[in-house]
mmCIF file of the N, C-alpha and C atoms, coordinates in Angstrom:
data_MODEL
# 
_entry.id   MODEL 
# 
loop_
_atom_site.group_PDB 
_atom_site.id 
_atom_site.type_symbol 
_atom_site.label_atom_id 
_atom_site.label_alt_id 
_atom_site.label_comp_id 
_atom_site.label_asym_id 
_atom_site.label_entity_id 
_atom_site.label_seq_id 
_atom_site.pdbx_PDB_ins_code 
_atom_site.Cartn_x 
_atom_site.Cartn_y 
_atom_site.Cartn_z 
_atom_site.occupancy 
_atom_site.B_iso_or_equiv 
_atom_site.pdbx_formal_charge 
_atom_site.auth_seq_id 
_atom_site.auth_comp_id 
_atom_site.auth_asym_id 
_atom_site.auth_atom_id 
_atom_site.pdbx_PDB_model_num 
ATOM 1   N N  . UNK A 1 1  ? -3.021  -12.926 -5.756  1.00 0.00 ? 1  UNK A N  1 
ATOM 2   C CA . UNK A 1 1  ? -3.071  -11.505 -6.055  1.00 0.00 ? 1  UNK A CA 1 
ATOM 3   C C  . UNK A 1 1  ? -4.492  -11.112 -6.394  1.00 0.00 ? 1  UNK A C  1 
ATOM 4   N N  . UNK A 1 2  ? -4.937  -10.003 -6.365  1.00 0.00 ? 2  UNK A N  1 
ATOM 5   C CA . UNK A 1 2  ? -6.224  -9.580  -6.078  1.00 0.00 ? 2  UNK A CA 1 
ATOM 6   C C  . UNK A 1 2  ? -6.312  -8.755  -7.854  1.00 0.00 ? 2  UNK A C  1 
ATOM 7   N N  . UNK A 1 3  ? -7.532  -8.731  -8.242  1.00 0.00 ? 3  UNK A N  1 
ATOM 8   C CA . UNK A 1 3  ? -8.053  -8.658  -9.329  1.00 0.00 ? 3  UNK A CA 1 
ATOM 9   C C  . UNK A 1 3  ? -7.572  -6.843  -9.301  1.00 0.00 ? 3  UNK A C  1 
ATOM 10  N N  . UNK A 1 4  ? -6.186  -6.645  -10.467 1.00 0.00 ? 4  UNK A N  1 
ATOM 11  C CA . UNK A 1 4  ? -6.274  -5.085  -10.515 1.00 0.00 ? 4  UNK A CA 1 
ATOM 12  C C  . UNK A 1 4  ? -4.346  -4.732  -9.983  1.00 0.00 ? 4  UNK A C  1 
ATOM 13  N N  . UNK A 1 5  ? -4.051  -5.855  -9.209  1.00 0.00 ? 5  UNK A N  1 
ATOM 14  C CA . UNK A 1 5  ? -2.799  -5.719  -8.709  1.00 0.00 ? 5  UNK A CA 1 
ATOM 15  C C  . UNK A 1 5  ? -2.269  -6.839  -9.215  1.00 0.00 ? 5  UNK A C  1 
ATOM 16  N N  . UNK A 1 6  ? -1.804  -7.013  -10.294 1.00 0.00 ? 6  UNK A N  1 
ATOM 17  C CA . UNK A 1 6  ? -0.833  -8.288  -10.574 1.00 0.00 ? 6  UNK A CA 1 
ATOM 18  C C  . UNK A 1 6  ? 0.334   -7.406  -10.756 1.00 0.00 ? 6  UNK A C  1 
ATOM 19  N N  . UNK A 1 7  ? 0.906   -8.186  -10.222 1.00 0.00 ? 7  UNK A N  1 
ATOM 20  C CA . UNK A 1 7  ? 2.681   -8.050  -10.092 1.00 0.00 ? 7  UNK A CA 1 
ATOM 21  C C  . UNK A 1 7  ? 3.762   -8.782  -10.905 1.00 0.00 ? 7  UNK A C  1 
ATOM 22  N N  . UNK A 1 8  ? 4.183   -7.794  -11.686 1.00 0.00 ? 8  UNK A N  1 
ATOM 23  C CA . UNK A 1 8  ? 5.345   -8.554  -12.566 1.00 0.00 ? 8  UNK A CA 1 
ATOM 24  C C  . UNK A 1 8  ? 6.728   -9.106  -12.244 1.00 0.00 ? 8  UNK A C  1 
ATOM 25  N N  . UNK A 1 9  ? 6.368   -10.433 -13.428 1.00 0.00 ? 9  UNK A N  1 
ATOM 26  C CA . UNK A 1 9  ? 7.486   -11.371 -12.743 1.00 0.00 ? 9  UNK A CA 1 
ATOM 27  C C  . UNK A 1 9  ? 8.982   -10.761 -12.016 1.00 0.00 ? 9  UNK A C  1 
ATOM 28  N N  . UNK A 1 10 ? 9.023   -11.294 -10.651 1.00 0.00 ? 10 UNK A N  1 
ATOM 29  C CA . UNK A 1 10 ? 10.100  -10.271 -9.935  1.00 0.00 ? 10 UNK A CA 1 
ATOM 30  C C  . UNK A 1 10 ? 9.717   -9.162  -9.553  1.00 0.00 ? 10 UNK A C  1 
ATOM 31  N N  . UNK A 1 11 ? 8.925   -8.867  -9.501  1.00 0.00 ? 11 UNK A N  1 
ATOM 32  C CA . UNK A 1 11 ? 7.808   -7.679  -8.994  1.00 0.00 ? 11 UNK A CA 1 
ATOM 33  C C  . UNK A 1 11 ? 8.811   -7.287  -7.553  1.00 0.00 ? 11 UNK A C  1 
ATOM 34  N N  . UNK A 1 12 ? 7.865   -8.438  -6.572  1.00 0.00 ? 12 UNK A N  1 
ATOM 35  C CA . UNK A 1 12 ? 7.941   -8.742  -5.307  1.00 0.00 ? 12 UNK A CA 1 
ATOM 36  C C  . UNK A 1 12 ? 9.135   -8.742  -4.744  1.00 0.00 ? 12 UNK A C  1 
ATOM 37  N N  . UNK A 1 13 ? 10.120  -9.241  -5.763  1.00 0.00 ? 13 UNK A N  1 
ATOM 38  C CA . UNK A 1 13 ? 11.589  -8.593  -5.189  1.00 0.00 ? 13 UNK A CA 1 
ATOM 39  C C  . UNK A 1 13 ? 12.635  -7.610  -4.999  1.00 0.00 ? 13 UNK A C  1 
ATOM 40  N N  . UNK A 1 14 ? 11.988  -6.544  -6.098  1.00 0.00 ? 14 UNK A N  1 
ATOM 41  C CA . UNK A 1 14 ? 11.962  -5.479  -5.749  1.00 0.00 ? 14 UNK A CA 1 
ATOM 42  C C  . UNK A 1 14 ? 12.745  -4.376  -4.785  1.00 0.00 ? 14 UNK A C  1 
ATOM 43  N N  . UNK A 1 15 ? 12.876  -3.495  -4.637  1.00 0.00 ? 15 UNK A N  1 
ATOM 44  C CA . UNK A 1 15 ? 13.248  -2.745  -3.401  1.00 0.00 ? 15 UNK A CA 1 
ATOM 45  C C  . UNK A 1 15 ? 12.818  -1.183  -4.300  1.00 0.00 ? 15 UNK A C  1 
ATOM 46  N N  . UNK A 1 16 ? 12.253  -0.690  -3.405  1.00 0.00 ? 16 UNK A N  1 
ATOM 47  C CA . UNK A 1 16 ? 12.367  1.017   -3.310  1.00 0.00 ? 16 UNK A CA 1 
ATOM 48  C C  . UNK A 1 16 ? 13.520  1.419   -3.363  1.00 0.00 ? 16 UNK A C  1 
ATOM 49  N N  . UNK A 1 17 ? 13.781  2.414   -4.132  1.00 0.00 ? 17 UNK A N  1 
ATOM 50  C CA . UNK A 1 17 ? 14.655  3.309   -4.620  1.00 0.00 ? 17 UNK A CA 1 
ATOM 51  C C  . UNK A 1 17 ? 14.183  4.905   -3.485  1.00 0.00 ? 17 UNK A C  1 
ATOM 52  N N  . UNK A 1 18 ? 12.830  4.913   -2.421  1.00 0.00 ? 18 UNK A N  1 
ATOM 53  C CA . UNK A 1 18 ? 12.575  5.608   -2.039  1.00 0.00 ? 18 UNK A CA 1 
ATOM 54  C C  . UNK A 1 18 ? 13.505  5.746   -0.424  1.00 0.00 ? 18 UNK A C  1 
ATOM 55  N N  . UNK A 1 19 ? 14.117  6.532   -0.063  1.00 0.00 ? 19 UNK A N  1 
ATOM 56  C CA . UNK A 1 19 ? 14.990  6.130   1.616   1.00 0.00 ? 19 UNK A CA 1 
ATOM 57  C C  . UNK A 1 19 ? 14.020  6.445   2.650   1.00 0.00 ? 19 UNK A C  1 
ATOM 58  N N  . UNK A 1 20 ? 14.022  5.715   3.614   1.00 0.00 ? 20 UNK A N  1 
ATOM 59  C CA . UNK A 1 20 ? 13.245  5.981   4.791   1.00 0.00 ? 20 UNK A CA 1 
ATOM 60  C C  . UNK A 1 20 ? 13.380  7.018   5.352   1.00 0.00 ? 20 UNK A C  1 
ATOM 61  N N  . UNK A 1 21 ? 13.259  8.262   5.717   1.00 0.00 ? 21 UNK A N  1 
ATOM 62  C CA . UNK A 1 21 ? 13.619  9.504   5.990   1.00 0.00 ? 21 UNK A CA 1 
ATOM 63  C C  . UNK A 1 21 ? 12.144  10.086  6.422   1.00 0.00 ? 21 UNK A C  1 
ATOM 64  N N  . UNK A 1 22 ? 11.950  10.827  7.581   1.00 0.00 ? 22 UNK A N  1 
ATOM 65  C CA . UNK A 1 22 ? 11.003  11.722  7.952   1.00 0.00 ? 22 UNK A CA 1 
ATOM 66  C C  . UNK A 1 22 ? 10.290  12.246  7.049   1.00 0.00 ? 22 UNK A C  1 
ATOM 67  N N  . UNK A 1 23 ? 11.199  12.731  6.126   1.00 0.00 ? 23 UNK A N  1 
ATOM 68  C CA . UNK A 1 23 ? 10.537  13.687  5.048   1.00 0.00 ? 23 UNK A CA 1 
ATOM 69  C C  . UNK A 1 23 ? 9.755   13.148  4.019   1.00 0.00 ? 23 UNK A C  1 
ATOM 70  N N  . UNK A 1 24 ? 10.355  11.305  3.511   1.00 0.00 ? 24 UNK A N  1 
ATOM 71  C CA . UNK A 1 24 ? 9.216   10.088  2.686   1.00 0.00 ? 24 UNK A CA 1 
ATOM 72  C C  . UNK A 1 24 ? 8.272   9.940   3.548   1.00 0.00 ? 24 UNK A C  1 
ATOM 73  N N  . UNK A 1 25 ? 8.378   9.856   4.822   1.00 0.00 ? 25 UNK A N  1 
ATOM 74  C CA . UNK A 1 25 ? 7.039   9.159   5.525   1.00 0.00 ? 25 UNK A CA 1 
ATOM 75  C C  . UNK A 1 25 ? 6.188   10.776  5.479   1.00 0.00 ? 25 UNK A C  1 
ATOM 76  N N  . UNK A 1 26 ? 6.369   11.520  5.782   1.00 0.00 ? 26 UNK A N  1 
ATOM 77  C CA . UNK A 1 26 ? 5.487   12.585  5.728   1.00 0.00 ? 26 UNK A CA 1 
ATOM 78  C C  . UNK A 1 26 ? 4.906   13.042  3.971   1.00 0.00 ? 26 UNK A C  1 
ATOM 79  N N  . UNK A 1 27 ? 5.466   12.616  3.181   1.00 0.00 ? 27 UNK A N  1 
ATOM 80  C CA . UNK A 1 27 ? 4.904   12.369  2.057   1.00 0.00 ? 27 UNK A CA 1 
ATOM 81  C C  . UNK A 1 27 ? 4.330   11.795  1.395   1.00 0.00 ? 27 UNK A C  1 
ATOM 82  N N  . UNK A 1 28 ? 4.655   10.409  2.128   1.00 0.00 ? 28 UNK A N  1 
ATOM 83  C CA . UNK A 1 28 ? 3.710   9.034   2.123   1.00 0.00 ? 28 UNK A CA 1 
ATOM 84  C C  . UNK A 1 28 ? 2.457   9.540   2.755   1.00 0.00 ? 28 UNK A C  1 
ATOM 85  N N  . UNK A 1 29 ? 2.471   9.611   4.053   1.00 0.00 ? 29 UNK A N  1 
ATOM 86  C CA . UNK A 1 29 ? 1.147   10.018  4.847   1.00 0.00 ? 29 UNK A CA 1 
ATOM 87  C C  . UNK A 1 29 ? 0.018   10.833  3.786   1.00 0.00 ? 29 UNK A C  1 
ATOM 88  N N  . UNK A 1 30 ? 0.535   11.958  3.267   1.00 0.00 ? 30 UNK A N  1 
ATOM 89  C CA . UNK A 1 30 ? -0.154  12.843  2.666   1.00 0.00 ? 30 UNK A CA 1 
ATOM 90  C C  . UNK A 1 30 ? -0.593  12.390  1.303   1.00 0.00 ? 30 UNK A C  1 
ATOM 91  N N  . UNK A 1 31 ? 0.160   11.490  0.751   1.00 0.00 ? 31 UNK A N  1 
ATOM 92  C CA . UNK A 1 31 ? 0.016   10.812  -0.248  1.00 0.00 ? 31 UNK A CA 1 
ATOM 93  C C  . UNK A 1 31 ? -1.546  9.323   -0.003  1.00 0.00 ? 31 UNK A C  1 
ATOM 94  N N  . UNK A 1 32 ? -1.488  8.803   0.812   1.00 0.00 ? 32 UNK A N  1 
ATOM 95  C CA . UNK A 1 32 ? -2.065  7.900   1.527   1.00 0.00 ? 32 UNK A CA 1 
ATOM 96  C C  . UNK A 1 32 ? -3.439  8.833   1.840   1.00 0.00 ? 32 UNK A C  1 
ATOM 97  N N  . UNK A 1 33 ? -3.261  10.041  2.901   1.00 0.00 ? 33 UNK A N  1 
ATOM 98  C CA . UNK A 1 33 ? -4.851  10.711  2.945   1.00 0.00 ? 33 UNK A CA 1 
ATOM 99  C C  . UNK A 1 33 ? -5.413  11.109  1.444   1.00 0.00 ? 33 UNK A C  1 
ATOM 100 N N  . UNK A 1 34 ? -4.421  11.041  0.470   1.00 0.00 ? 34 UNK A N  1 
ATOM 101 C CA . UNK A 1 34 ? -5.635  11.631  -0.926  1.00 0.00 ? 34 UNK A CA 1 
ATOM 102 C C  . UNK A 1 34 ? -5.873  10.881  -2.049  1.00 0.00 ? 34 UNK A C  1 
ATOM 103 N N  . UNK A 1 35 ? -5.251  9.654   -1.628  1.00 0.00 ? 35 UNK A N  1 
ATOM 104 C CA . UNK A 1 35 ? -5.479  8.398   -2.442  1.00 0.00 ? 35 UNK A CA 1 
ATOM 105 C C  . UNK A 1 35 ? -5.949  7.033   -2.219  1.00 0.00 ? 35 UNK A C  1 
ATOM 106 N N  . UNK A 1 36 ? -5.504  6.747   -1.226  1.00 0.00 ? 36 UNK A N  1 
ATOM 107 C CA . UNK A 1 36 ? -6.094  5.662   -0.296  1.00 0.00 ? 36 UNK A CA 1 
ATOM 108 C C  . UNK A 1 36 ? -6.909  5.388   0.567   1.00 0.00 ? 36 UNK A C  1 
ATOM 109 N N  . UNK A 1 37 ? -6.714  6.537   1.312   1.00 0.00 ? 37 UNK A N  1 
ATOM 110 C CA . UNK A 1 37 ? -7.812  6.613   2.790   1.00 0.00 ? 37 UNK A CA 1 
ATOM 111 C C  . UNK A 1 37 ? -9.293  6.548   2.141   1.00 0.00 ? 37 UNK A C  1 
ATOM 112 N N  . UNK A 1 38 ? -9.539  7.205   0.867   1.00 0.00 ? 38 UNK A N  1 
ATOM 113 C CA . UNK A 1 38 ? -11.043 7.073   0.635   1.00 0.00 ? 38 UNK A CA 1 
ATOM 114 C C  . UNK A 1 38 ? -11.612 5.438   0.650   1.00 0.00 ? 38 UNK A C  1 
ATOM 115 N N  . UNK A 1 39 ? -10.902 4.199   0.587   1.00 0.00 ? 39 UNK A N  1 
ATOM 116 C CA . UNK A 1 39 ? -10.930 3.019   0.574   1.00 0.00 ? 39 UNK A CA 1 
ATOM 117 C C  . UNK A 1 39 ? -10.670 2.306   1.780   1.00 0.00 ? 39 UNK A C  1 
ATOM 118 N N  . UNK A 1 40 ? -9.236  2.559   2.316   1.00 0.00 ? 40 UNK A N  1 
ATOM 119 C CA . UNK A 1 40 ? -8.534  1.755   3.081   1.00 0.00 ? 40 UNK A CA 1 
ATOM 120 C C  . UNK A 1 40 ? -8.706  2.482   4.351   1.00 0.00 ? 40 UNK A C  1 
ATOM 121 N N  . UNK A 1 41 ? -9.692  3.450   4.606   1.00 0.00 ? 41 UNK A N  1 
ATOM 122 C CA . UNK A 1 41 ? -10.010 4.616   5.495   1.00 0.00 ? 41 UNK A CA 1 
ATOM 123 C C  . UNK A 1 41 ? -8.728  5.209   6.599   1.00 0.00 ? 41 UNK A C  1 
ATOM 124 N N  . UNK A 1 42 ? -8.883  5.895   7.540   1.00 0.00 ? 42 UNK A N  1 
ATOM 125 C CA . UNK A 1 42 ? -7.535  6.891   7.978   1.00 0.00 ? 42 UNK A CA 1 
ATOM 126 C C  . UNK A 1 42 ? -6.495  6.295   8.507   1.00 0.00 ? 42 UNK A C  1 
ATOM 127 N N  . UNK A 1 43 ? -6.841  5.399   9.111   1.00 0.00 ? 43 UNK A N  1 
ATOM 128 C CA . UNK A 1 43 ? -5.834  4.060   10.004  1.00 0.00 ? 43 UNK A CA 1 
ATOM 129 C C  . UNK A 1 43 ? -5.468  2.638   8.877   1.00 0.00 ? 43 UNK A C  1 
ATOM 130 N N  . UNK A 1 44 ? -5.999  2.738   7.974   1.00 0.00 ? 44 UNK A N  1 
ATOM 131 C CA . UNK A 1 44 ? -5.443  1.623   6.962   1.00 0.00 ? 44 UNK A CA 1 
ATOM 132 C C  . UNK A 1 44 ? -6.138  0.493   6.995   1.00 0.00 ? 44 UNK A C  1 
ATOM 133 N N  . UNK A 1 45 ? -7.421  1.004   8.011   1.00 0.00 ? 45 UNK A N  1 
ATOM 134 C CA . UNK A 1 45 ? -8.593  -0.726  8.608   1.00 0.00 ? 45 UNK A CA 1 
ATOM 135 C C  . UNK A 1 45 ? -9.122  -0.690  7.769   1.00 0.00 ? 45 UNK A C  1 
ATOM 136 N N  . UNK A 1 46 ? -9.148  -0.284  6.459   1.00 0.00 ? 46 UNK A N  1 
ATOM 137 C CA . UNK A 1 46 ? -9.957  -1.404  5.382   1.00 0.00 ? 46 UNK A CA 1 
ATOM 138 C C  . UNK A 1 46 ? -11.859 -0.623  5.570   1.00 0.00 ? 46 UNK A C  1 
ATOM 139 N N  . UNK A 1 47 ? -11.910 0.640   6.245   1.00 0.00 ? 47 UNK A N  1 
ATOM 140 C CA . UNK A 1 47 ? -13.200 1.053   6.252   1.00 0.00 ? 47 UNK A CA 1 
ATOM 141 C C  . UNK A 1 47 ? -13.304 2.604   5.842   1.00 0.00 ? 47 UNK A C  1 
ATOM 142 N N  . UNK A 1 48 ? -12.798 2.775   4.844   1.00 0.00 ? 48 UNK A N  1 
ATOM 143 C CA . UNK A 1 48 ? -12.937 4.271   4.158   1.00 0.00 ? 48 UNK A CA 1 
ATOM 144 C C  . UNK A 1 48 ? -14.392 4.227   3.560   1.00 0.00 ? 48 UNK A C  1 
ATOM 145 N N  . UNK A 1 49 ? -14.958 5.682   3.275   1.00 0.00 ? 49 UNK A N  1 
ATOM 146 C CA . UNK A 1 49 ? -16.325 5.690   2.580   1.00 0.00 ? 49 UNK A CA 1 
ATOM 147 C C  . UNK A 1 49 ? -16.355 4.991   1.746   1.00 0.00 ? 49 UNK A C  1 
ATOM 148 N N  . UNK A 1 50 ? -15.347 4.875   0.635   1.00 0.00 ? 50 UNK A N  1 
ATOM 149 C CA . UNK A 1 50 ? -15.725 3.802   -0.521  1.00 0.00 ? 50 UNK A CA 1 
ATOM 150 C C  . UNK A 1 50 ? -15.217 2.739   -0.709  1.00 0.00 ? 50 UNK A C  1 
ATOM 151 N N  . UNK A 1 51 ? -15.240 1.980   0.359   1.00 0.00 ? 51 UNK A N  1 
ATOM 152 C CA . UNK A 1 51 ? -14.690 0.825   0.788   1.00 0.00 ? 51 UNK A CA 1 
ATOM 153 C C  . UNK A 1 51 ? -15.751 -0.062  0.394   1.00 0.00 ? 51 UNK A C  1 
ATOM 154 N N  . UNK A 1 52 ? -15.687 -1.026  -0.152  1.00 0.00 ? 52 UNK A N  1 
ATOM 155 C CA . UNK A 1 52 ? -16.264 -2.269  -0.669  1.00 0.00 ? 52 UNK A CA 1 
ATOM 156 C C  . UNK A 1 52 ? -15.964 -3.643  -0.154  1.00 0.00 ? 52 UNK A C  1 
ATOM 157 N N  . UNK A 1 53 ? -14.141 -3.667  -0.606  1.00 0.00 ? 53 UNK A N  1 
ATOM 158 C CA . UNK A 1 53 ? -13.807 -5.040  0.380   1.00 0.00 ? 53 UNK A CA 1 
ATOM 159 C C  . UNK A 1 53 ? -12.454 -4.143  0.309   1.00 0.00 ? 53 UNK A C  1 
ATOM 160 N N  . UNK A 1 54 ? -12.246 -3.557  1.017   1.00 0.00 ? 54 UNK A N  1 
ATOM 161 C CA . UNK A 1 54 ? -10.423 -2.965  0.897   1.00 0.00 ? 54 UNK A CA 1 
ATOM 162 C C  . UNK A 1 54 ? -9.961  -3.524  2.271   1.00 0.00 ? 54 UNK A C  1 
ATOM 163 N N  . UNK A 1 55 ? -8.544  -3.635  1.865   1.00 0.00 ? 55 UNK A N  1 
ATOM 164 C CA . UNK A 1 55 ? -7.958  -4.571  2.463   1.00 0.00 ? 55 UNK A CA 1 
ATOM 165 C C  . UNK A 1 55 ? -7.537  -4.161  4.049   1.00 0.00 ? 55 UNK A C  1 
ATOM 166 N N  . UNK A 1 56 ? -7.441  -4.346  5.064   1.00 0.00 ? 56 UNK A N  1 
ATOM 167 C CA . UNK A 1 56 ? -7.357  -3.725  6.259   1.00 0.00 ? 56 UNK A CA 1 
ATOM 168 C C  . UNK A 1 56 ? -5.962  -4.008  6.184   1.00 0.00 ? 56 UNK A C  1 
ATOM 169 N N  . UNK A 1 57 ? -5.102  -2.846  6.007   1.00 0.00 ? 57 UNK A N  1 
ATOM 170 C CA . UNK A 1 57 ? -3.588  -2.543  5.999   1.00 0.00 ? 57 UNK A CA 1 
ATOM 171 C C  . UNK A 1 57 ? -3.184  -2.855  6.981   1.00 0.00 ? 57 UNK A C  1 
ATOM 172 N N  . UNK A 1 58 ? -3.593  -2.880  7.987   1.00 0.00 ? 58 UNK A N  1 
ATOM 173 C CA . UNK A 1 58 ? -2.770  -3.607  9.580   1.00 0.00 ? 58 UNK A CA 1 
ATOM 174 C C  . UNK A 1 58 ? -2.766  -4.270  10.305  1.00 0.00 ? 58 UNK A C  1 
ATOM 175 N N  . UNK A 1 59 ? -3.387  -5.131  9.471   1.00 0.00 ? 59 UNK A N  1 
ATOM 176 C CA . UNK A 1 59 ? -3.463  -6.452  9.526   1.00 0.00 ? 59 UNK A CA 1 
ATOM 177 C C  . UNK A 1 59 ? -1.921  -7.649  9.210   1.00 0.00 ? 59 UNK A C  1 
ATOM 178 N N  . UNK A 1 60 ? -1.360  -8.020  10.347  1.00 0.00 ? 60 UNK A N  1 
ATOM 179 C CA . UNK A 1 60 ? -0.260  -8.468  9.817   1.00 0.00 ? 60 UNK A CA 1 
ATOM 180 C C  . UNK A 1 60 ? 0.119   -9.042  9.015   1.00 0.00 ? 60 UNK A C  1 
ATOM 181 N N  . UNK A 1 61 ? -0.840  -10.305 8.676   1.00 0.00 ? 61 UNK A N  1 
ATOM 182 C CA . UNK A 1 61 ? -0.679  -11.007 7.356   1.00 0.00 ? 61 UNK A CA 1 
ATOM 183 C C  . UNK A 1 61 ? -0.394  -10.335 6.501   1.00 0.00 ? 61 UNK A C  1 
ATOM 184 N N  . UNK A 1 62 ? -0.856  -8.957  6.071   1.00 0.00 ? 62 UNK A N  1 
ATOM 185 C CA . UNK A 1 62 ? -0.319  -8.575  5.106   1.00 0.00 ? 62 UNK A CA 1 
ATOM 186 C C  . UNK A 1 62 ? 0.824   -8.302  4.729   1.00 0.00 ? 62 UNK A C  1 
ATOM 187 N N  . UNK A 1 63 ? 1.860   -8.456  5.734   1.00 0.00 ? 63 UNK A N  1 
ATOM 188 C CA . UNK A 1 63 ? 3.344   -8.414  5.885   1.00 0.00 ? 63 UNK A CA 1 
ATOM 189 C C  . UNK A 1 63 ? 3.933   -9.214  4.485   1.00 0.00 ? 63 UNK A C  1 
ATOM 190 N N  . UNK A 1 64 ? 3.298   -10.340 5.145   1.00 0.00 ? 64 UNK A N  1 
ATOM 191 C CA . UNK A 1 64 ? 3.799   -11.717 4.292   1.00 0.00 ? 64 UNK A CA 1 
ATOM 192 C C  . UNK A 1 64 ? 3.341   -11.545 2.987   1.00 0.00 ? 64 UNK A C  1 
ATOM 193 N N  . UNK A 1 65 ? 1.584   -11.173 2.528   1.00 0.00 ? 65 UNK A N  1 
ATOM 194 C CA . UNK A 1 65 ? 1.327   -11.356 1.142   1.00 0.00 ? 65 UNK A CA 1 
ATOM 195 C C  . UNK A 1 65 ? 1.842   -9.956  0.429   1.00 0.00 ? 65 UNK A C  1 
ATOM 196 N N  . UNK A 1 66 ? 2.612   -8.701  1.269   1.00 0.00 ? 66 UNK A N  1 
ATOM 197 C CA . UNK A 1 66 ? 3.308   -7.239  0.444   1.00 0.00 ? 66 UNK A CA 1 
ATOM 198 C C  . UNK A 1 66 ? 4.577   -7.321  0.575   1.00 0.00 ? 66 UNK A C  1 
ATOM 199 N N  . UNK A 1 67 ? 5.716   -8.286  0.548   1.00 0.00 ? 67 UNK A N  1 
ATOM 200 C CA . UNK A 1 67 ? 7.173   -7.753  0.567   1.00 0.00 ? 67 UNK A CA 1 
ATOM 201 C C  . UNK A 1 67 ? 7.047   -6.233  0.376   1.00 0.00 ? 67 UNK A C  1 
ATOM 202 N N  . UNK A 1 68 ? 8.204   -5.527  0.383   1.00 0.00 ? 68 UNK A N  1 
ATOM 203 C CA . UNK A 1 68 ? 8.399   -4.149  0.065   1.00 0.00 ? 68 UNK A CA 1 
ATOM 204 C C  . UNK A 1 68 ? 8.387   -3.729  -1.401  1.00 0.00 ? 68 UNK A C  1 
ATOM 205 N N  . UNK A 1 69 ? 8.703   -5.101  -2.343  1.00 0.00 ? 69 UNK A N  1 
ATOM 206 C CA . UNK A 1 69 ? 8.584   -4.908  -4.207  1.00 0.00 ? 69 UNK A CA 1 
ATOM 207 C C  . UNK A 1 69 ? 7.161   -4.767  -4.320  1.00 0.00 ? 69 UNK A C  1 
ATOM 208 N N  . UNK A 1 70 ? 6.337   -5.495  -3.510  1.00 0.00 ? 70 UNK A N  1 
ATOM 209 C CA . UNK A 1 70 ? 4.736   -5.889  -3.956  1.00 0.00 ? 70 UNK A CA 1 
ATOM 210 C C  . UNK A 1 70 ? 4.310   -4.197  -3.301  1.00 0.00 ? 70 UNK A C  1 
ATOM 211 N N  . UNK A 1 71 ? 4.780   -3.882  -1.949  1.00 0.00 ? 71 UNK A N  1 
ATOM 212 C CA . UNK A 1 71 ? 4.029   -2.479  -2.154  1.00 0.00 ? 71 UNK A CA 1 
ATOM 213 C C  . UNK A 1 71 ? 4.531   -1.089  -2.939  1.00 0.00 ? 71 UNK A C  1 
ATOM 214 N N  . UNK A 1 72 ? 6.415   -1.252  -3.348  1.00 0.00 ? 72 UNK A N  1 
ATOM 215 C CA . UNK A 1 72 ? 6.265   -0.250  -3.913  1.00 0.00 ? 72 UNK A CA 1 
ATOM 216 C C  . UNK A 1 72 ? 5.363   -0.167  -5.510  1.00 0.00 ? 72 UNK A C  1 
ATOM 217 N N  . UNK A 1 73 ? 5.259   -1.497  -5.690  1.00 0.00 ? 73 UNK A N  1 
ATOM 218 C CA . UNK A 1 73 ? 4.768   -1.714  -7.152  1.00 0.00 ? 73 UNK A CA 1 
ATOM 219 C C  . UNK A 1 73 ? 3.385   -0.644  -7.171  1.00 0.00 ? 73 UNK A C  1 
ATOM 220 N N  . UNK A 1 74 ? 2.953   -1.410  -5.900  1.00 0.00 ? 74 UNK A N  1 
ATOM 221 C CA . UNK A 1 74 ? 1.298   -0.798  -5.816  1.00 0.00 ? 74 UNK A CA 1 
ATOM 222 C C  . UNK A 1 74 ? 1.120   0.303   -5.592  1.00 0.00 ? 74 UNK A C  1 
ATOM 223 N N  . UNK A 1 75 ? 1.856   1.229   -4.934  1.00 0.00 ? 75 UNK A N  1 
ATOM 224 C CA . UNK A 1 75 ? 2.116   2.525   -4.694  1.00 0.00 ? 75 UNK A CA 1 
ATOM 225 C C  . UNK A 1 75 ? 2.361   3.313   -5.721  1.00 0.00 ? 75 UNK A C  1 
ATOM 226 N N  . UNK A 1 76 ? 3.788   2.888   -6.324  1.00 0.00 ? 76 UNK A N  1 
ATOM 227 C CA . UNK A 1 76 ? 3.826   3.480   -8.049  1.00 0.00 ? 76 UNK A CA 1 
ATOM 228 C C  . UNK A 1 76 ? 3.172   3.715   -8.750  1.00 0.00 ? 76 UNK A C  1 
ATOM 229 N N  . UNK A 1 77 ? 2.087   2.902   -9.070  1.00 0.00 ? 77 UNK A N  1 
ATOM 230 C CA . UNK A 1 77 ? 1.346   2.872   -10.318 1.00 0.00 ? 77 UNK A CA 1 
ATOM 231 C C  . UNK A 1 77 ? 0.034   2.415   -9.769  1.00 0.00 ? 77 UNK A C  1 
# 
């Protein structure tokens, strides 16, 4: 886990309470351009202006190191 994201015990197992629906992903999106993208830049490649080392989101591996507990955690809070 990366310095800033530790995940509590059972974190990772987790599930969203959020439903997949048009209307979350279009809130996600908008949520994502005003919080993330400045880092993880518009496509999630890890090259936003204030990108330092951010993580390139589409990158598959990251499948494996975000179950769905590890990203709603990170998303939440």
């Amino acid at each position: 886990q990366y310095a800033g994201w530790t995940i509590p015990e059972g974190g990772k197992d987790e599930k969203s309470p959020v439903k997949n629906t048009a209307d979350a992903a279009k809130k996600g999106k908008s949520l994502f351009a005003s919080n993330c993208a400045k880092c993880h830049g518009p496509l999630g490649k890890g090259d936003g202006p204030d990108s330092k080392n951010a993580a390139d989101l589409t990158d598959e591996y990251r499948t494996e190191l975000n179950p769905e507990g590890v990203l709603f955690y990170k998303v939440w809070n």
